[in-house]
N, C-alpha and C positions, 0 to 999 in steps of 0.2 A: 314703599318701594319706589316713590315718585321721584325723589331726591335723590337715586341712587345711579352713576354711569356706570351703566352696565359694558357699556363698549371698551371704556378704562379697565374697568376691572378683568374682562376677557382677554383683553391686550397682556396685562398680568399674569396671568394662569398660564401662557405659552402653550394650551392643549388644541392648535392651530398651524395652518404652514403658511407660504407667504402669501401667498395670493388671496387667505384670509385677512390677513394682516393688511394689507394695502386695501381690501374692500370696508374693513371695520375704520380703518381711517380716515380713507378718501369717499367712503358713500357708496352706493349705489348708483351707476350709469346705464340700465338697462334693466326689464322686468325681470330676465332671468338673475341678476343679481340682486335686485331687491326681494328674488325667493329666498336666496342662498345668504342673505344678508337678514331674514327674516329667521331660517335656521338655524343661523349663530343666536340670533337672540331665544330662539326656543331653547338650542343648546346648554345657554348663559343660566336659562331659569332651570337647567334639571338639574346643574351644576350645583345651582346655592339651594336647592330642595323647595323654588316655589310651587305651589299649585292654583290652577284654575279653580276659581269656584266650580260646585256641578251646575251647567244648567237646567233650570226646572222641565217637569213633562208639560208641555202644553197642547199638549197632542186629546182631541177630542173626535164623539163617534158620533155620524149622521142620528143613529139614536138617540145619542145623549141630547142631540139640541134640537131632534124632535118632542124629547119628555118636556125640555126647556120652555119649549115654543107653547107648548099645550098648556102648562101651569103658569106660564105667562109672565117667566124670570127675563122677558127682554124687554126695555122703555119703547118705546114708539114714538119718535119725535112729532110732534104737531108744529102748527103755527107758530106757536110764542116761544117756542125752540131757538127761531132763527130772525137774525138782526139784518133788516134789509137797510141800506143807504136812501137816505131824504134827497134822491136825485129828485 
């Protein structure tokens, strides 16, 4: 998908009006147009059928990394951990 201009190709499709058109060309000059310019590019991917990966659950419970802490699933840095300078 890296090698792909997306802005070319949206220019092509014509499912836009002018004032798209002149922002897909010319950029973004202000945040609210780098939203509406971020839009188009959402647009662009539901067009060709991309999808996001899902992101994982990383979500964890005071619990959980109390069971953690007790069984003792976390390292504990010491001394030889850590690289001090020969000031």
């Amino acid at each position: 998908m890296n090698d792909i201009n997306w802005s070319e190709e949206l220019l092509d499709s014509a499912k836009f009006n002018k004032k798209e058109e002149n922002l897909v060309r010319h950029g973004a000059k202000s945040l609210a147009q780098s939203w509406h310019l971020g839009a188009l590019y959402i647009r662009w991917k539901k067009l060709k059928g991309y999808r996001e990966p899902p992101t994982p659950n990383c979500q964890s419970s005071f619990l959980e990394w109390e069971h953690r802490l007790a069984k003792g699933d976390f390292y504990i840095r010491n001394e030889e951990d850590f690289s001090y300078p020969d000031w």
